[in-house]
C-alpha angles and dihedrals in degrees: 000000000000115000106264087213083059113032112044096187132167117343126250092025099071099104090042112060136001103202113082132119124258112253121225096270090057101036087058087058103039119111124207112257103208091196086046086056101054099053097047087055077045104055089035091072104043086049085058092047092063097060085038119062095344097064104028088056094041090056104029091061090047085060129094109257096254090059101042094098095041091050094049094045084065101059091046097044082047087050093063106023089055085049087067103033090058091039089056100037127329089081089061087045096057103024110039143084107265093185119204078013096045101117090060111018130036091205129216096278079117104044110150088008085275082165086059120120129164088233095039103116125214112201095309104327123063117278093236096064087044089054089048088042086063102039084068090069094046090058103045099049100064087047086060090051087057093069090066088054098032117148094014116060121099100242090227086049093055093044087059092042090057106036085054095040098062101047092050104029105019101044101046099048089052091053088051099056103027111021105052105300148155091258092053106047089046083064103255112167113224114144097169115359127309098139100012088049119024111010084051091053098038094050087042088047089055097049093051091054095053095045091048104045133217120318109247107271096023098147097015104047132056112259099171122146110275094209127033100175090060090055094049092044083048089045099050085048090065096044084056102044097041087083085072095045088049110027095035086059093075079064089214132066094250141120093292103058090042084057088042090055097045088046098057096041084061099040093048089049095052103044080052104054086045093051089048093043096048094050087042093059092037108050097012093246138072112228127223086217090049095048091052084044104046086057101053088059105054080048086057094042090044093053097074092042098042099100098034102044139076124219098270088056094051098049089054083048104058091037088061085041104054087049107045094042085056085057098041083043093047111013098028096052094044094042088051095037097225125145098231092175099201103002103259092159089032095066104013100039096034100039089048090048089056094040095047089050093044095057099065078059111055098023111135131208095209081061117038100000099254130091127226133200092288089061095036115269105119088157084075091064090067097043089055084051103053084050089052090058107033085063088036087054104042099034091053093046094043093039087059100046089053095047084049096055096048092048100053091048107036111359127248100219139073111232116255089254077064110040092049093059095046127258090254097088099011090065103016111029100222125092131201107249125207 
């Protein structure tokens, strides 16, 4: 995620990955950037804005009345529970140096950004907007993760799930892909988020559905969203703030984030027309949920691909994208049986796992430096797709340990008398009124 023309990090690893911290040599040389800065402020906050209000919005209308409070009320106690927990310890995970474990584990060397100074540079922004930068995505990846689970969870459950499964799956894998680890110095291309995101909360998202089990009613009652208008405010939210998320990942107002952001426009229109056209041809009519949908998940294919692909290859993207997530959102979840409640693996696992992919296809050298199928380079196919299951791998063990755990000692899972009156008063104690 960091700009590979700013920040020269480790070798071996440029091409790979653009989101590593400076070392000490460099650190001693960099130079504040003012504009940098500023953008990155800038994309902080839009990043922010897409857990609170986006997500919060996307997923709470999809809801059934009685849980919209209680939807919402998790991406907002994620929000601030992940503030500290990265603040305390996930930041030293992901971002330092881990030694003899490095390739794996950043260590705690960090812990409570004891390293943290208002004058300490990072690259050419200040290492504390880079930490907050990055404390944006580890918010918002474990609220993706609540739309697999919506309208069952217990909310203390979830606070400890979370809590827990962003210290032992998020962190590391980003350190993997992003700090120095083994992902990036085998070559993987991530320049925003396709496995550390999306792949991470999609798997995460599936597993959840499984250990927790159906909702009462899934099949025979009507579980339709009660409010569209809230999805597509919380949807255009992301759209919005994914320019942040993509753009913000070249961590300088440069070329590459104006092609980031131009990248992942025309990736996100696209998903979303073919989304719209293949439903439309399939059940006579487009849906308002499908469009919305349609668009959240070429934002989740092009994340991956936004630093490494031209125009042409985004458009192709988010075309494949739009198609295939309708079916993992439709076909996949009838064919497996599993009660994704807002298709939180659908759209984010299986939109990461094609971007990611796809990225070893279309990506281009004059762009990110790398090559990709269409250039030549098939070799960086496999080497997408080693990235794709090591997260895949890790993130589902380790996912379903955690849930275990949690459920022998304190439950995951409201009781039916609960459930069945919605968890916005049983857990709450507040209810949306007419």
């Amino acid at each position: 995620m960091m700009s590979m023309k700013k920040l020269k990090i480790f070798a071996g690893a440029l091409a790979a990955s653009g989101l590593l911290m400076a070392g000490p040599a460099l650190a001693e040389e960099a130079k504040l950037d003012t504009g940098n800065t500023a953008w990155m402020l800038t994309s902080t906050a839009l990043v922010l804005m897409m857990t609170i209000p986006g997500l919060a919005l996307f997923y709470g209308g999809m809801v059934r009345k009685k849980n919209v409070l209680a939807t919402m009320a998790q991406s907002f106690a994620i929000t601030a529970l992940m503030t500290v927990l990265w603040m305390i310890a996930g930041y030293s995970i992901a971002f330092s140096d881990g030694g003899s474990l490095n390739s794996f584990w950043g260590g705690l060397s960090n812990a409570f950004l004891v390293d943290m100074t208002k004058d300490k540079i990072n690259g050419s922004i200040p290492d504390s907007v880079f930490m907050t930068f990055q404390m944006t995505f580890a918010i918002i990846t474990p609220a993706l993760i609540t739309g697999a689970f919506a309208e069952r969870m217990k909310f203390s459950s979830m606070l400890v799930f979370m809590g827990l499964w962003m210290l032992i799956v998020y962190a590391p894998i980003t350190h993997w892909v992003w700090g120095g680890g083994f992902l990036g110095d085998a070559g993987v291309l991530d320049f925003a988020g396709g496995t550390v995101v999306h792949i991470n909360a999609g798997v995460a998202g599936l597993v959840s559905a499984y250990v927790l089990g159906k909702r009462i009613g899934f099949g025979q009652e009507n579980m339709a969203p009660h409010n569209l208008v809230l999805s597509i405010i919380g949807a255009s939210l992301l759209w919005v703030g994914w320019f942040g998320f993509n753009a913000g990942s070249a961590v300088a107002a440069d070329t590459s984030a104006g092609m980031a952001m131009a990248v992942t426009q025309i990736a996100t229109a696209a998903a979303a027309l073919s989304w719209m056209i293949v439903e439309w041809m399939l059940r006579g009519k487009p849906s308002v949920l499908g469009l919305i949908s349609g668009a959240v998940a070429g934002l989740v294919a092009i994340t991956p691909a936004s630093g490494f692909v031209d125009p042409t290859g985004a458009l192709i993207l988010g075309l494949i994208a739009g198609a295939v997530c309708f079916w993992g959102a439709t076909g996949l979840k009838h064919m497996l049986g599993y009660d994704d409640s807002l298709d939180a693996f659908g759209v984010h696992g299986v939109g990461g796992i094609v971007g990611a992919l796809l990225t070893g296809v279309f990506a281009r050298k004059a762009i990110g430096g790398t090559p990709g199928l269409i250039e030549g380079n098939a070799a960086q196919v496999w080497v997408q797709f080693e990235g794709i299951i090591a997260t895949i791998v890790y993130c589902a063990i380790a996912t379903f340990i955690i849930l275990k755990v949690i459920d022998m000692i304190m439950g995951l899972r409201v009781s039916k008398e609960q459930e069945i009156e919605g968890l916005d008063f049983t857990l709450h104690g507040e209810t949306v009124h007419d």
